[in-house]
Structures are given as structure tokens and as C-alpha cells.
C-alpha positions, 0 to 999 in steps of 0.5 A: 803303486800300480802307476810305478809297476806298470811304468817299470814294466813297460820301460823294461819292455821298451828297452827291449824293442829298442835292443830289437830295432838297433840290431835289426835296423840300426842305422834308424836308431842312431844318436842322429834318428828323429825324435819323431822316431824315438817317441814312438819306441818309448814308453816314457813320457818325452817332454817336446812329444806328449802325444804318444797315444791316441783313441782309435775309435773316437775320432769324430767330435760328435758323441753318441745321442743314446748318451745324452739325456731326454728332452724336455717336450712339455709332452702330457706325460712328462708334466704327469711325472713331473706333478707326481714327483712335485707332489712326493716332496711336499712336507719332504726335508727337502721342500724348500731346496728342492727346484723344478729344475732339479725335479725336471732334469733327474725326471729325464735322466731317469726316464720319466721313473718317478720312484728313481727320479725321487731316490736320486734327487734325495740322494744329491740334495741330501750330499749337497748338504753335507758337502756344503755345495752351496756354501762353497765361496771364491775364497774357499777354493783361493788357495787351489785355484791358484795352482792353476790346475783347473779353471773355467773358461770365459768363452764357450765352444763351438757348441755353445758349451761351457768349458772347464779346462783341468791342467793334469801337471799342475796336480800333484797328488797329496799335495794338499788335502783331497777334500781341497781339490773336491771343492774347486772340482764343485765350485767350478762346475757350479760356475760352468752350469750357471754360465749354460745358454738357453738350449744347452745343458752340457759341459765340455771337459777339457783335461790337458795331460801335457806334463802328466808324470806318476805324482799327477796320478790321483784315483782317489780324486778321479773316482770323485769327479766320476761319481759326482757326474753319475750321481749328482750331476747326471749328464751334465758332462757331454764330452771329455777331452784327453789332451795329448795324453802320454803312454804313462797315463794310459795304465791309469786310463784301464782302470777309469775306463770300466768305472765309466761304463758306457760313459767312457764313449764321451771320452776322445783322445786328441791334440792341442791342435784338434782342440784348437779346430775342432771345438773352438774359433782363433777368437775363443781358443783358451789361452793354453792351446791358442798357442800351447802357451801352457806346458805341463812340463817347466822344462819344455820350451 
């Protein structure tokens, strides 16, 4: 709903400065003008030009280190705090699911709290449970995984991060249950964090909005994902990319952009072709952006 009002009223809105500029200047807005130009007074998606708005502020790939997690030093007081939590789970339900490496890493995401460390460990095994994320197989998630709209990349990026790509347009809202989607979105980064070299423990998200239309917008599924990475895989996301977002998605983007606090920093808009230079080699490129080979839209050319 709030995707269709604010697409009525920046159409009408658009309509307007259109009727403004032909009257002020109607030799740039003949039948003849660039469609260059026409992009730039609509507020609709255009197919042949989807990157009609762009984040200001982020205009370098580098993400802010307040945003990423503490490192592991092996320093006197962090194997302390890791004794202390390995301790609190002894005779714990979760003994036996719990592995260092979790007791590791949400010690450092909670900054060496072990009160909080505990109480967001116990949190994400007891939904890892219930969600069944170790249970989740390949033909569990066949059916999705064939619409394409998500999948991980063989190649890492230029940081030695592995990539999920997420084709927007290929997600249609109630299409299938939610719950479908919720498990390729695990079974997917489970793949990811298993593909992570030694010295990287961060995720690239790429989400290509080429395409993207009001039936791809689904913020029941996007406030999933935001909180699966807050609270049970914390900072394991280092960098989001917008692809080529259209002005229609910009309504959905004000109302993540406060569920994602500071977070919303990892955040770059960019285009298929900053993808391409910016975090991959021609060698390594995904198939989508190598030569925009996918097209959200069926009709684009």
C-alpha cells in the first residue's frame, strides 16, 4: 500500500514538473528530446534507464571500520571472556551445538560482554532450532532457487569476499509462501559463510533492482533478512550494493533505512558498471553485470 500511494503521488508530482518544463522550455521536451532527459523528469521506472537515483554520500567502496566487528587477537583478555562464556554453557541444552567459533565471534560482536555475548548466542541457537537451519538441504530450497532470484556467486570479490547476488525482479511478492524465500535467504548465506578464506569473515550483498516494480516489494521478507543479520549473524554482511535502483524503490528504501540504524552506512547505491570496476576482475565479474546479461525487466533489450 504505501508502495502504490507514494507511486500515485510522485507520478502526479512528475506530471506536473513535466507541464512546468514544456511550457518554460518546450523545445527540451519535444517528442525528439533525449531519453537521457525523460529519465531524469520521471518518477517511473524506464526500462532501457533504471538508474535514476543514486546515494550522495556513499560514493567510495570503502565501509566505515566502526561498523565492522573486533578482531580476534588471542589477547589475555579476550581468551578471559572466551573461558568465562565456554564455561556458562557447560551442562547448557546447547552444549553440544554450541562451537567456538560462535563463542568467538558473538564475544566480539558484543565486545567482550560475556552477559550479552551468552544471551545473543542462546538466542540464535535457540531460532536456528526452530527454523531448522541445519536441516535446510539443496532440495528444500530447489523449487526457489530456480526462479533465480537469488544465488551465490562462484567467484569472490576484490576483497576476497563471497558474494550472494539477490535479483529484485525475479521476486514476486506472494508468489509463494514467505517462509520459501526465508529458506534460500539461510541455506544461501550458510553456503556464503562456508566459502569464507582464511582472514575474511564478511559477506558481499549484491541486490540488482533493475526491473524492480511495486509487485517485487515485500517488507515482510526485507525485515527478515535485516534481522536475521542483526541478530543471528551479526556483522557478517560488510557491504550492501543497490544495483541500479529505480525512483520507485526509493519509498521502500525510507522505510528500511531506519531499521537499519547505523547499519544503513554498509549501504552504496551504484551501477552494473561500478560493480563491474569497482569489486570484481573481467575474470570474476558475475554473469549479470559481465555484460548486463540479466535484465529484470523481460522487455528490455
Amino acid at each position: 500500500q504505501i508502495f502504490r500511494t507514494l507511486g500515485r503521488t510522485t507520478s502526479h508530482m512528475a506530471s506536473m514538473y513535466v507541464a512546468r518544463c514544456a511550457a518554460a522550455r518546450p523545445c527540451r521536451l519535444q517528442a525528439s528530446s533525449s531519453s537521457r532527459m525523460a529519465s531524469h523528469v520521471s518518477y517511473r521506472p524506464v526500462s532501457r534507464h533504471p538508474r535514476l537515483f543514486a546515494a550522495k554520500t556513499a560514493s567510495t567502496v570503502a565501509v566505515d571500520k566502526n561498523l565492522a566487528i573486533m578482531q580476534w587477537t588471542g589477547s589475555d583478555d579476550q581468551l578471559a571472556a572466551l573461558k568465562t562464556l565456554e564455561a556458562s554453557f557447560a551442562g547448557s541444552t546447547y552444549a553440544s551445538e554450541v562451537t567456538e567459533e560462535q563463542l568467538r565471534w558473538f564475544l566480539l560482536d558484543r565486545k567482550l560482554d560475556v552477559d550479552a555475548a551468552k544471551e545473543k548466542l542462546e538466542n540464535m541457537l535457540e531460532w536456528r532450532r526452530a527454523f531448522g537451519a541445519d536441516a535446510i538441504t539443496t532440495t528444500d530450497v530447489a523449487k526457489e532457487a530456480a526462479t533465480g532470484k537469488a544465488y551465490l556467486h562462484t567467484q569472490n570479490d576484490v576483497f576476497d569476499r563471497p558474494v550472494i547476488v539477490v535479483r529484485a525482479a525475479k521476486h514476486v511478492k506472494d508468489a509463494a509462501p514467505l517462509v520459501e524465500s526465508q529458506r534460500l535467504c539461510v541455506f544461501t548465506l550458510e553456503r556464503a559463510l562456508e566459502q569464507l578464506p582464511e582472514g575474511q569473515d564478511t559477506v558481499l550483498g549484491i541486490f540488482d533492482l533493475r526491473g524492480f516494480k511495486n509487485q517485487n516489494a515485500d517488507m515482510g521478507f526485507v525485515k527478515f533478512m535485516i534481522d536475521i543479520f542483526f541478530t543471528y549473524y551479526p556483522k557478517r554482511l560488510g557491504q550492501v550494493l543497490f544495483v541500479d535502483a529505480p525512483w520507485i524503490f526509493k519509498p521502500g528504501w525510507e522505510v528500511m533505512k531506519p531499521w537499519l540504524k547505523k547499519y544503513a552506512a554498509l549501504v552504496r547505491f551504484v551501477s552494473a558498471d561500478e560493480v563491474r570496476t569497482d569489486y570484481f576482475t573481467s575474470e570474476t565479474v558475475p554473469g549479470d553485470f559481465a555484460k548486463e546479461k540479466f535484465l529484470g525487466d523481460a522487455g528490455r533489450k
